[in-house]
N, C-alpha and C positions, 0 to 999 in steps of 0.2 A: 446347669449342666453345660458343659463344654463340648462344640459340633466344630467339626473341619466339613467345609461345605468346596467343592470344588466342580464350577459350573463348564466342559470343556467346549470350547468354539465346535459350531457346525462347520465345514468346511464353505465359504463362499460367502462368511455371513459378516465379513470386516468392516461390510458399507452400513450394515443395519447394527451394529456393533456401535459405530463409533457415531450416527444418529440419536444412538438411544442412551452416551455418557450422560449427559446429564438429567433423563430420569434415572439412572442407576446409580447414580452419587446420591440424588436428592433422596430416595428409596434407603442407601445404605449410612446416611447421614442421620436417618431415624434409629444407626439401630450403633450408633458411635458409643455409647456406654459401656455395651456388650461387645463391642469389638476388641479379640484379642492382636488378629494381623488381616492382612489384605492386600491383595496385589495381583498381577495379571502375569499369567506365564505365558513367556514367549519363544519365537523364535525369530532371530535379527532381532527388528522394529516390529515385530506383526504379534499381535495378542493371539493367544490358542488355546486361553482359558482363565477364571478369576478363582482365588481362589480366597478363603473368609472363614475364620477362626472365630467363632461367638460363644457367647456364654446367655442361655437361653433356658428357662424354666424347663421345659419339657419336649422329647421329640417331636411332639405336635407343631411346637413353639419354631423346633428347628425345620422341620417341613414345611410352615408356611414362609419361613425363611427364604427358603430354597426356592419355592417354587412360586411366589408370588413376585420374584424378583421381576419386573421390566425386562429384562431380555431375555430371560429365561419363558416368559409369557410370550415375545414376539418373533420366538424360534431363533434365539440368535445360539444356543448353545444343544449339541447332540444329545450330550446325557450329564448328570450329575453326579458324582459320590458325595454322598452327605453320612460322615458317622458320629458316632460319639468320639470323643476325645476325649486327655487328659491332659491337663498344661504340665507335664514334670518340672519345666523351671517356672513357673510359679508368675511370670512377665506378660506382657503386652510385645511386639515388635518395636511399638515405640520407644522401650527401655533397654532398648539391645544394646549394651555398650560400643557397636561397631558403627552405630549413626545409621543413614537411611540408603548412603551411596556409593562407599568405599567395598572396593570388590565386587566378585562376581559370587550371585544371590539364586541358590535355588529351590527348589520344591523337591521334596524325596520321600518317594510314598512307596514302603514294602508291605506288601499283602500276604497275611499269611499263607502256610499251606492248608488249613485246615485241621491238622491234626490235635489242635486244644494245648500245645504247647505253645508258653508264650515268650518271646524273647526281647531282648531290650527295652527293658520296660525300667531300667537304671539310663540318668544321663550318662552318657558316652563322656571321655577324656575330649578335651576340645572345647570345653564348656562355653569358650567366649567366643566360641565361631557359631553356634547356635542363637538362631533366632527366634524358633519356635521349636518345643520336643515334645513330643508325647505319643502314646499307643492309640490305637485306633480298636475301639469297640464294639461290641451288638449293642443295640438303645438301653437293657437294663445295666448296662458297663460289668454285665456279667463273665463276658468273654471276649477275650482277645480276638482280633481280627487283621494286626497289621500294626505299623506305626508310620507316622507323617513327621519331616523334620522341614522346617526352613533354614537355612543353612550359608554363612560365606564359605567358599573355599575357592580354588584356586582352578579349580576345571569341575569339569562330572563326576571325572571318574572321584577323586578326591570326596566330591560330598555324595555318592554312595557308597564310601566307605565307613559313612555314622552308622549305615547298619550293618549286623553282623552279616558276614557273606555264608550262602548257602544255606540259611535258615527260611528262606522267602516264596513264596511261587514266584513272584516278579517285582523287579522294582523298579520303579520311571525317578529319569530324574528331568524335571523342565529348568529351563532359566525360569528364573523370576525376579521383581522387583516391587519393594514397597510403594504400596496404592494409594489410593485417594485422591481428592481434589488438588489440583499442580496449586501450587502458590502464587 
């Protein structure tokens, strides 16, 4: 089962943040098999959240995920969204044809309104500017709840427009950039 886990910074917590990278590589390096993307959204240079695409037996699986991460244990992040997910293009981040660095990379996460209608649950046109697609679900993937994209494009506004407009209660769009250990 595919989870999008997105842990977002506490405000003040940049110093105990970047203290605690390398338990949090060494932590997410346990779990590189099941990795489908990861990366840290920003603003400028300053991290304001990580965000990790896995593929995990069970919500159980994906809960301890989430919550036994190193910074998520030593207060470095306010709250978490952790759902289900669905990989529509079928990929890792690592197989993006767009490589790891060209362009500007963001994070776009529409939450439904609740009303049980589900939308964009087809990949969008654009196909090769997609990094990650898919809907966001309740744990038994019984219902819709949103969708999450990773995304190049060329500003914000541009990559909120992978989802349809006015079907949403809200939709964020962060910078972001492919994660892991620097080379």
């Amino acid at each position: 089962m595919e989870f999008l886990c997105y842990h977002r910074d506490r405000p003040g917590s940049m110093a105990l943040r970047d203290e605690l990278l390398e338990e949090h590589w060494s932590y997410m390096d346990g779990y590189a098999k099941e990795m489908i993307a990861r990366g840290p959204t920003l603003v400028g240079d300053t991290a304001t959240g990580s965000v990790h695409i896995v593929d995990v037996p069970d919500p159980a699986a994906a809960r301890a995920f989430a919550f036994d991460e190193p910074g998520y244990q030593a207060g470095v992040y306010r709250d978490v969204l952790l759902r289900r997910w669905r990989n529509a293009l079928g990929r890792t981040m690592w197989e993006f044809p767009g490589g790891p660095t060209d362009g500007n990379r963001y994070l776009v996460l529409g939450l439904g309104v609740g009303d049980g209608r589900a939308v964009d649950l087809e990949v969008p046109p654009g196909r090769d500017e997609l990094i990650a697609y898919g809907p966001l679900l309740s744990d038994d993937g019984a219902t819709w709840l949103g969708t999450a994209a990773l995304v190049r494009a060329p500003d914000a506004d541009a990559a909120r427009a992978v989802l349809t407009q006015g079907r949403y209660a809200g939709v964020e769009v962060h910078h972001w950039q492919f994660g892991g250990r620097s080379s």
